[in-house]
PDB file of N, CA, C and O in Angstrom:
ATOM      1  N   UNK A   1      -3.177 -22.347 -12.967  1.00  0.00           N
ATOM      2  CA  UNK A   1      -2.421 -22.486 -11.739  1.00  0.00           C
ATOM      3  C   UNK A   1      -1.794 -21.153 -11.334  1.00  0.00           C
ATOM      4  O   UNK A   1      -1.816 -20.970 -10.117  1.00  0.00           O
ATOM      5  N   UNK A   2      -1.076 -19.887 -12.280  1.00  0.00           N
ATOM      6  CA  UNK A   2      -0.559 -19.276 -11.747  1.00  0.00           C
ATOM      7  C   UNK A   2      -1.885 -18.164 -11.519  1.00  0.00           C
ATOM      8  O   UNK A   2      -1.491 -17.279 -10.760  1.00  0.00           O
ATOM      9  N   UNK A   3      -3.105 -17.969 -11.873  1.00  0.00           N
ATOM     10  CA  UNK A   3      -4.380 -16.932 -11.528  1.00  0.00           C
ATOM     11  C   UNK A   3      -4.506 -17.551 -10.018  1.00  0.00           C
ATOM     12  O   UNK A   3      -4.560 -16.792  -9.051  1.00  0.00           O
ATOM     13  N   UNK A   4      -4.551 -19.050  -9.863  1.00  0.00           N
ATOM     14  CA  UNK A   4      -4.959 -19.332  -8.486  1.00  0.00           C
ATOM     15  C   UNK A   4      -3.712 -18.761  -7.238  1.00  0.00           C
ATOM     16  O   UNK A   4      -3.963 -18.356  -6.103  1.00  0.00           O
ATOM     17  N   UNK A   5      -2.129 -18.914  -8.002  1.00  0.00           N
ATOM     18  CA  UNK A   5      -1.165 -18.436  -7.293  1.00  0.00           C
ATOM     19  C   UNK A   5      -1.438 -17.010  -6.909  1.00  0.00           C
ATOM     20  O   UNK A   5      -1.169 -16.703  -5.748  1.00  0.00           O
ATOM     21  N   UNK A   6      -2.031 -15.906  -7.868  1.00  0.00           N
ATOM     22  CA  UNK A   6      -1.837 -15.095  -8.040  1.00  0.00           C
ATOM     23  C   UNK A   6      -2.607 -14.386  -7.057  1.00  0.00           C
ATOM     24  O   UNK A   6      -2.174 -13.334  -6.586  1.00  0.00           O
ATOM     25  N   UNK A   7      -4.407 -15.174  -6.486  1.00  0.00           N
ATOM     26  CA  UNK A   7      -5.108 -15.036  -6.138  1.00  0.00           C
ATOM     27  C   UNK A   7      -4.284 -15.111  -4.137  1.00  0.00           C
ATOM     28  O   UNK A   7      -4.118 -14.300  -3.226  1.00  0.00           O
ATOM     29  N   UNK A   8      -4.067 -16.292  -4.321  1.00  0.00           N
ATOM     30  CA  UNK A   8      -3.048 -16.578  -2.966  1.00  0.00           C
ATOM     31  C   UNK A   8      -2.588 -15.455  -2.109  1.00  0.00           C
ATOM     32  O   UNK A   8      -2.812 -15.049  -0.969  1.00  0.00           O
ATOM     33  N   UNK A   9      -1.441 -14.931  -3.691  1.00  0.00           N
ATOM     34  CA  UNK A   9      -0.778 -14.307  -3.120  1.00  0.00           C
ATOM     35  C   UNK A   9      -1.507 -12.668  -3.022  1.00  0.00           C
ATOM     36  O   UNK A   9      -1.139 -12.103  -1.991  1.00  0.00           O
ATOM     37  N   UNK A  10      -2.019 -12.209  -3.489  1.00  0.00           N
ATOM     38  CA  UNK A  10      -3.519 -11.221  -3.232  1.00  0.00           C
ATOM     39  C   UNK A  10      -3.696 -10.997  -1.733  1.00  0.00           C
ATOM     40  O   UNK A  10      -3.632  -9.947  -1.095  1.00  0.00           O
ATOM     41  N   UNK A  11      -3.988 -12.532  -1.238  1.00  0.00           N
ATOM     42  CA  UNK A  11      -5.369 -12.775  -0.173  1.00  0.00           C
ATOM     43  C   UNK A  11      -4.246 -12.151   1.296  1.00  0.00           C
ATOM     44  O   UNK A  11      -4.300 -11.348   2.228  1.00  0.00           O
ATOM     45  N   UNK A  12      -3.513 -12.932   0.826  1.00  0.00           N
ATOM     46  CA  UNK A  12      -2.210 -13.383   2.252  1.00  0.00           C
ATOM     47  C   UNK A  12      -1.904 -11.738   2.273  1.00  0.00           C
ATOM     48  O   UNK A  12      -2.186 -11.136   3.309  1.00  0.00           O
ATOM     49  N   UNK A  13      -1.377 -11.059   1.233  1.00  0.00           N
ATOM     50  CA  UNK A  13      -0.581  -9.595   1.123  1.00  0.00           C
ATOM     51  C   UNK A  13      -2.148  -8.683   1.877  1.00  0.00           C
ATOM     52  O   UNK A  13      -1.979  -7.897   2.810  1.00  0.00           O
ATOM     53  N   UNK A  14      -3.137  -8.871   1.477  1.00  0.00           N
ATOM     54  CA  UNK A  14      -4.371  -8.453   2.181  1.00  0.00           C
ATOM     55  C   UNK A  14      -4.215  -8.685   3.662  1.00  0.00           C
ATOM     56  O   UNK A  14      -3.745  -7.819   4.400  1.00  0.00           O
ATOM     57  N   UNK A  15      -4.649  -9.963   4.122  1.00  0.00           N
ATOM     58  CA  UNK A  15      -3.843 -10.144   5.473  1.00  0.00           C
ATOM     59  C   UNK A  15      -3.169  -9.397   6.591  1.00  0.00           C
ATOM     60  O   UNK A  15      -3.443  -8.989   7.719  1.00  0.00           O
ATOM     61  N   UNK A  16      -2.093  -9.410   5.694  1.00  0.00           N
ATOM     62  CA  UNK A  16      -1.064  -9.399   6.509  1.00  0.00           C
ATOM     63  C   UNK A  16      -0.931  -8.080   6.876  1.00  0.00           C
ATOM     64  O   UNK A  16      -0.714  -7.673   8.017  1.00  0.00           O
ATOM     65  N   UNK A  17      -1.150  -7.031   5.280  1.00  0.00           N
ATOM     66  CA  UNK A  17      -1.326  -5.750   5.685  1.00  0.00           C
ATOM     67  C   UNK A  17      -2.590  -4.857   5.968  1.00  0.00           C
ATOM     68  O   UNK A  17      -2.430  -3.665   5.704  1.00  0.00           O
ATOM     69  N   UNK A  18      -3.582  -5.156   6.364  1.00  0.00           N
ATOM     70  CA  UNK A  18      -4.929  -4.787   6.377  1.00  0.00           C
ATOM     71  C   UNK A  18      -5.838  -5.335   7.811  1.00  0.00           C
ATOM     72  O   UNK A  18      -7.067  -5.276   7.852  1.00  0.00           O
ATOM     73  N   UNK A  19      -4.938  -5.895   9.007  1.00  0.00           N
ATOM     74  CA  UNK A  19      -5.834  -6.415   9.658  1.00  0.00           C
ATOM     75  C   UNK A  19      -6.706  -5.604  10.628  1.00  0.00           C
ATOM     76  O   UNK A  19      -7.614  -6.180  11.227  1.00  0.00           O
ATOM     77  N   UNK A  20      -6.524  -4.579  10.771  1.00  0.00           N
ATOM     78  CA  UNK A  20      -7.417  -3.828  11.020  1.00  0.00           C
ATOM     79  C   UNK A  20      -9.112  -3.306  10.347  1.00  0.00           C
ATOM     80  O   UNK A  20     -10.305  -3.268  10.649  1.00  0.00           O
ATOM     81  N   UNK A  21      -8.125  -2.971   9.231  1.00  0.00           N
ATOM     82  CA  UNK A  21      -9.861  -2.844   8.281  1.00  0.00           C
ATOM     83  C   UNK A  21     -10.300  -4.256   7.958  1.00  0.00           C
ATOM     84  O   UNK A  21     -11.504  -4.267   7.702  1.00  0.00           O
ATOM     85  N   UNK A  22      -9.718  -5.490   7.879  1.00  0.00           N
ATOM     86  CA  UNK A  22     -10.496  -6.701   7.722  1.00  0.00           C
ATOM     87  C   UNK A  22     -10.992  -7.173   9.138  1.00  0.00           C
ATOM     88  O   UNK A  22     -11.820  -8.084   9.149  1.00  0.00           O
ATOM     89  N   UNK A  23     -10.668  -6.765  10.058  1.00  0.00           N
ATOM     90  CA  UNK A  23     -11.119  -6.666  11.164  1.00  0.00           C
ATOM     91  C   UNK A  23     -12.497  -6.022  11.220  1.00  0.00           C
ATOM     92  O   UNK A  23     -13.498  -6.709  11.421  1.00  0.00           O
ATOM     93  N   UNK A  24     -12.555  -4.644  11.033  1.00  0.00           N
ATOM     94  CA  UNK A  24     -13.828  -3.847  11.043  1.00  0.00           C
ATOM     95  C   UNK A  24     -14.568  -4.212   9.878  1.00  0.00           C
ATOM     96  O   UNK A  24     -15.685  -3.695   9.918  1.00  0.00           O
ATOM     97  N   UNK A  25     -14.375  -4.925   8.821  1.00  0.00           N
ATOM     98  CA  UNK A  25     -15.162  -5.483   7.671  1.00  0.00           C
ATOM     99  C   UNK A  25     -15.692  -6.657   8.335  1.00  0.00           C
ATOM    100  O   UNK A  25     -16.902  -6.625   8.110  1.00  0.00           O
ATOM    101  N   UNK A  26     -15.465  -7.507   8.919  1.00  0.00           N
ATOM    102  CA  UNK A  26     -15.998  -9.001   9.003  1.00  0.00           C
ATOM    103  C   UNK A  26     -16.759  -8.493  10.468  1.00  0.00           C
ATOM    104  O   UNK A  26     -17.923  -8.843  10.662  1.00  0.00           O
ATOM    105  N   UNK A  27     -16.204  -7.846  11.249  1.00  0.00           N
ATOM    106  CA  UNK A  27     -17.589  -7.414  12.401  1.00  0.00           C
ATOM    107  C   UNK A  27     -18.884  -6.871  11.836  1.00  0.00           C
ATOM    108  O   UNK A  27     -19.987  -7.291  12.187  1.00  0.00           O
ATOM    109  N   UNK A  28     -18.663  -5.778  10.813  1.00  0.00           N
ATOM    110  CA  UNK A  28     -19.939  -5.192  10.104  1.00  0.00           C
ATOM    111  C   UNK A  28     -20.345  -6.445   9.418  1.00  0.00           C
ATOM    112  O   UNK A  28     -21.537  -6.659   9.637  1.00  0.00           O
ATOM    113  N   UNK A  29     -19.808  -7.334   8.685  1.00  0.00           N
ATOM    114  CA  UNK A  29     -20.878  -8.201   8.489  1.00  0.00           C
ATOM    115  C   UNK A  29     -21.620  -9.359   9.255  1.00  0.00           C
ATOM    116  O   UNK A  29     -22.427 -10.144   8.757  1.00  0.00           O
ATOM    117  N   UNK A  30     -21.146  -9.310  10.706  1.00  0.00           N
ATOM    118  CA  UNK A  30     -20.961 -10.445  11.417  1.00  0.00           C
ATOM    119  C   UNK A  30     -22.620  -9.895  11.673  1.00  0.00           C
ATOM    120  O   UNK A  30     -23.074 -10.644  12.538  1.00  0.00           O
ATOM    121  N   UNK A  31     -23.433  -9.127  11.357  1.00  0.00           N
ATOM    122  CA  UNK A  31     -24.595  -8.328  11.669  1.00  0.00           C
ATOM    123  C   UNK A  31     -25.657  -8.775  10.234  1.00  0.00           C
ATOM    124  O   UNK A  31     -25.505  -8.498   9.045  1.00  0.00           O
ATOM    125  N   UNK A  32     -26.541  -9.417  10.802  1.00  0.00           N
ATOM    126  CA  UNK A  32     -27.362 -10.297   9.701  1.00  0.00           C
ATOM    127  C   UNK A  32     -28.261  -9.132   9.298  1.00  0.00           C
ATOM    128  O   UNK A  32     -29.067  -9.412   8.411  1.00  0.00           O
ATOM    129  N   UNK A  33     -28.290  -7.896   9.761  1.00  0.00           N
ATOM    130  CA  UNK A  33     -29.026  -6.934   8.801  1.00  0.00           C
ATOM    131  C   UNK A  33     -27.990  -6.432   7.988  1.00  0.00           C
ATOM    132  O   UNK A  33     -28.401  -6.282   6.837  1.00  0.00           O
ATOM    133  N   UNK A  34     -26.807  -6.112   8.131  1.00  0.00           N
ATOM    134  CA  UNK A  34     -25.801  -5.209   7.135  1.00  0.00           C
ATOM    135  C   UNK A  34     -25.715  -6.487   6.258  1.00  0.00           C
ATOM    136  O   UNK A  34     -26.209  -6.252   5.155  1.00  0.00           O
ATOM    137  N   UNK A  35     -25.180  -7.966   6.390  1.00  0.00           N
ATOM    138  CA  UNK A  35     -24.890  -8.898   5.340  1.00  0.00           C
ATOM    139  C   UNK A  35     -26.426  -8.631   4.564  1.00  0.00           C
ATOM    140  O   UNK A  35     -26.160  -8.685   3.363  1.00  0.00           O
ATOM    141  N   UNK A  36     -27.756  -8.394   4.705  1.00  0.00           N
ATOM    142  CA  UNK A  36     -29.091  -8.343   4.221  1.00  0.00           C
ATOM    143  C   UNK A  36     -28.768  -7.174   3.150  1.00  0.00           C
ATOM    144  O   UNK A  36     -29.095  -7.409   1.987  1.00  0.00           O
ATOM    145  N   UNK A  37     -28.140  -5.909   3.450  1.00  0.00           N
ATOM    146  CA  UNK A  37     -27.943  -4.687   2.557  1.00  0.00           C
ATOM    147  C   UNK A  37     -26.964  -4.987   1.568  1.00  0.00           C
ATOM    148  O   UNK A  37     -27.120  -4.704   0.380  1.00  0.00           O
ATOM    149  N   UNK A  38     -25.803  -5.643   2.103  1.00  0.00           N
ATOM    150  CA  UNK A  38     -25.286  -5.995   1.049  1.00  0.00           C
ATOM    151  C   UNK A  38     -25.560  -6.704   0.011  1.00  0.00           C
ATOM    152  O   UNK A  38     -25.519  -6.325  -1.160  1.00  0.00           O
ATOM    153  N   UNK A  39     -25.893  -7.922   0.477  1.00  0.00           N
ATOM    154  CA  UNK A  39     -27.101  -8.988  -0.348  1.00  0.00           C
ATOM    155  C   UNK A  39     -28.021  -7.952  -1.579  1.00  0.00           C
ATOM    156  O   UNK A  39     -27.765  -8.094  -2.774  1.00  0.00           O
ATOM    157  N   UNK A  40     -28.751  -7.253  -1.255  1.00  0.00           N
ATOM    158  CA  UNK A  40     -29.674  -6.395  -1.717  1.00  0.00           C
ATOM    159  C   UNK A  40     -28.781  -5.545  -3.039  1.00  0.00           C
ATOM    160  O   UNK A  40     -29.172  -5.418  -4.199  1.00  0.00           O
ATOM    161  N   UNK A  41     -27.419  -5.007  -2.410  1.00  0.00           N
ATOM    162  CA  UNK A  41     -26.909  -4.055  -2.748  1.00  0.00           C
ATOM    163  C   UNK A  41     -26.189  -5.212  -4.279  1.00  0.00           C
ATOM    164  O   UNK A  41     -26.192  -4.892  -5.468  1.00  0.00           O
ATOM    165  N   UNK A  42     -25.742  -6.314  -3.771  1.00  0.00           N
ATOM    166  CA  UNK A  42     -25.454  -7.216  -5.093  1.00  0.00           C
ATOM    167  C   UNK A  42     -26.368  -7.062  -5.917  1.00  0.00           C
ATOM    168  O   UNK A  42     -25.947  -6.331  -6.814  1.00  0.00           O
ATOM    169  N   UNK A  43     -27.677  -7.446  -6.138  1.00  0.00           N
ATOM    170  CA  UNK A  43     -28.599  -8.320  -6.393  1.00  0.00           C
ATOM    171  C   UNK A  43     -28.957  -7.191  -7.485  1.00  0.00           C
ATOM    172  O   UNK A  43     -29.379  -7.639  -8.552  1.00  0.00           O
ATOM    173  N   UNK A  44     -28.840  -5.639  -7.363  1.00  0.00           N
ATOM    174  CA  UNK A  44     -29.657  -4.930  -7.816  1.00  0.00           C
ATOM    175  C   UNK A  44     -29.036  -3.287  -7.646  1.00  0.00           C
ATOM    176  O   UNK A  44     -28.828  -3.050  -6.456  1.00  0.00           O
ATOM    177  N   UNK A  45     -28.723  -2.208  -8.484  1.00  0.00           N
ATOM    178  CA  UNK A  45     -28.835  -1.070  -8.088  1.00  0.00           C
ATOM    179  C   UNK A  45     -30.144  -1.078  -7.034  1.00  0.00           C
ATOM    180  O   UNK A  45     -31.140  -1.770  -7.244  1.00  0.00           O
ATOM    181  N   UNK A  46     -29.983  -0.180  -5.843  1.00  0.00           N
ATOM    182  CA  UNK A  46     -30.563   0.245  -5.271  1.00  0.00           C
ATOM    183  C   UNK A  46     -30.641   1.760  -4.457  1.00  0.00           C
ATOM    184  O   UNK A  46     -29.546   2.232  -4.150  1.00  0.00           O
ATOM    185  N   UNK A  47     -31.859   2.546  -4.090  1.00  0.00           N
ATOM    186  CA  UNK A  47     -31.872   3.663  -3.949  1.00  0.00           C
ATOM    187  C   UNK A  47     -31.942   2.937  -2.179  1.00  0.00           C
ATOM    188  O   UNK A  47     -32.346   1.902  -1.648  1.00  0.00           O
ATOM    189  N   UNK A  48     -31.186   4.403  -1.709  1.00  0.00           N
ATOM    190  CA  UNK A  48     -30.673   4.536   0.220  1.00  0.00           C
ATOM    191  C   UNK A  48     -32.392   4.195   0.812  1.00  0.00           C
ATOM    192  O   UNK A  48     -32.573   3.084   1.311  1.00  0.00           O
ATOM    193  N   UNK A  49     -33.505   5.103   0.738  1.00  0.00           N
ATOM    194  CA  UNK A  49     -34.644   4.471   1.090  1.00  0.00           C
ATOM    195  C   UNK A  49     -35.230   3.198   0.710  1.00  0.00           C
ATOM    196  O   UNK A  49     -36.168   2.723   1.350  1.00  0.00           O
ATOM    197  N   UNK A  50     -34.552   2.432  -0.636  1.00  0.00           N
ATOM    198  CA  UNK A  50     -34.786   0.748  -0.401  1.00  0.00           C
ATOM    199  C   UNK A  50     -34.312   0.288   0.509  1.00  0.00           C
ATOM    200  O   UNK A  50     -34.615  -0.679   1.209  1.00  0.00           O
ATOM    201  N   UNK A  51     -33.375   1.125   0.532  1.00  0.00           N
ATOM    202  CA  UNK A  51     -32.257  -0.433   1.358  1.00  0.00           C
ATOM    203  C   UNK A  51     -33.069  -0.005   2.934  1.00  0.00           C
ATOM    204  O   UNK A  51     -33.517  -1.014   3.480  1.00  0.00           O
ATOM    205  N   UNK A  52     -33.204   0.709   3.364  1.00  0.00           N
ATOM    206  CA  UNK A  52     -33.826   1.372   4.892  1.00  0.00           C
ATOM    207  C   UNK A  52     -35.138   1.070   5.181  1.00  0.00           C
ATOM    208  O   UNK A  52     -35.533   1.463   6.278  1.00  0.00           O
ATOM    209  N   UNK A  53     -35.860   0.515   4.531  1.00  0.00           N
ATOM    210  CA  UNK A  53     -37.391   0.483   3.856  1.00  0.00           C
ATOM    211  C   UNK A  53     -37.627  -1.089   4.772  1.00  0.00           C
ATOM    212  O   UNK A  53     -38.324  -1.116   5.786  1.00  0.00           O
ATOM    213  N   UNK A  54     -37.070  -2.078   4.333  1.00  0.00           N
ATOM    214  CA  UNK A  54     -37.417  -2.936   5.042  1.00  0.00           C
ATOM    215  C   UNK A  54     -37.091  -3.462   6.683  1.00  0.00           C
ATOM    216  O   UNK A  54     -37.757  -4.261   7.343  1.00  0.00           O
ATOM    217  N   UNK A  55     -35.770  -2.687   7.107  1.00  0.00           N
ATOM    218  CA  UNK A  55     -35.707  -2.525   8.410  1.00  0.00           C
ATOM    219  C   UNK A  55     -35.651  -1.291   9.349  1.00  0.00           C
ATOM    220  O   UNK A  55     -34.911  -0.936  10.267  1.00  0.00           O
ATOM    221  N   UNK A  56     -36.762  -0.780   8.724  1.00  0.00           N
ATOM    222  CA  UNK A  56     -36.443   0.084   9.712  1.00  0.00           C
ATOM    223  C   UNK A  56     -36.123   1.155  10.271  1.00  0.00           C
ATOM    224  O   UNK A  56     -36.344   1.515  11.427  1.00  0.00           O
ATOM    225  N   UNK A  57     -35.221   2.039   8.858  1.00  0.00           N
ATOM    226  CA  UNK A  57     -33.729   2.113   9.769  1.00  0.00           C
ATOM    227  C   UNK A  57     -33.803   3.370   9.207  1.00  0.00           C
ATOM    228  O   UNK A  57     -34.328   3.344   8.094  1.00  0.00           O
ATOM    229  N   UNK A  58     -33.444   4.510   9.604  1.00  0.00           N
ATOM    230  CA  UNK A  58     -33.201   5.912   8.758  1.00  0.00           C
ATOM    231  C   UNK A  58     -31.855   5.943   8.009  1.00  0.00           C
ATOM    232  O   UNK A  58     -30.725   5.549   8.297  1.00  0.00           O
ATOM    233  N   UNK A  59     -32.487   6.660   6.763  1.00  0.00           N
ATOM    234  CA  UNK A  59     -31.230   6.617   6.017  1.00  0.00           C
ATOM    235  C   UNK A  59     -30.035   7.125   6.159  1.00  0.00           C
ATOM    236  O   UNK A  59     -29.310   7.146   5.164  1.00  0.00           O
ATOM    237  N   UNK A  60     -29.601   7.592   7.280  1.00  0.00           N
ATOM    238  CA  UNK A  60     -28.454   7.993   8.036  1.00  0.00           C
ATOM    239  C   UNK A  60     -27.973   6.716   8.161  1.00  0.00           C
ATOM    240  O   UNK A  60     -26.913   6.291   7.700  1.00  0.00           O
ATOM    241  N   UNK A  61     -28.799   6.115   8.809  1.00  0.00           N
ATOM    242  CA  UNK A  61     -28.057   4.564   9.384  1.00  0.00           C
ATOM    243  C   UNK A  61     -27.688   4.210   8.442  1.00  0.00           C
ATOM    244  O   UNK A  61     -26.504   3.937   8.643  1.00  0.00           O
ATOM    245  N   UNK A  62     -28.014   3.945   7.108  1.00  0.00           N
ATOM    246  CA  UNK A  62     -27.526   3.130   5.763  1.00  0.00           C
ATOM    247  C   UNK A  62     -26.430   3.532   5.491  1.00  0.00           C
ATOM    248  O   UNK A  62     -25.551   2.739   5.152  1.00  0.00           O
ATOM    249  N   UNK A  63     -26.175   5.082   5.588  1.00  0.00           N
ATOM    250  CA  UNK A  63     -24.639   5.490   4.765  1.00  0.00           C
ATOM    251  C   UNK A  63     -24.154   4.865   6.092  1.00  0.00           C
ATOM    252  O   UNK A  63     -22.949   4.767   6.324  1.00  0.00           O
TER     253      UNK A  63
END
């Protein structure tokens, strides 16, 4: 009970002070190719021309 409190109180202090960059975080993923890199980027070390490789994209765009 108190890890889940603890977690709470984490999320809310995030919130409250961060809404800007959680702002610009949830737009970049609101983009079903960046949630795809990330996905990728979980799943596996990966090199900048994997991740660019299947859409597309020059590796400028990736960083």
């Amino acid at each position: 009970m108190v890890e889940l409190f603890s977690f709470i109180h984490y999320v809310q202090h995030m919130v409250e002070h961060n809404n800007d960059k959680l702002d610009n975080i949830f737009q970049a993923l609101a983009d079903p190719t960046r949630r795809e890199i990330v996905r990728l980027i979980a799943s596996n070390d990966r090199a900048v021309s994997e991740l660019a490789a299947p859409f597309d994209m020059s590796l400028a765009a990736i960083f």
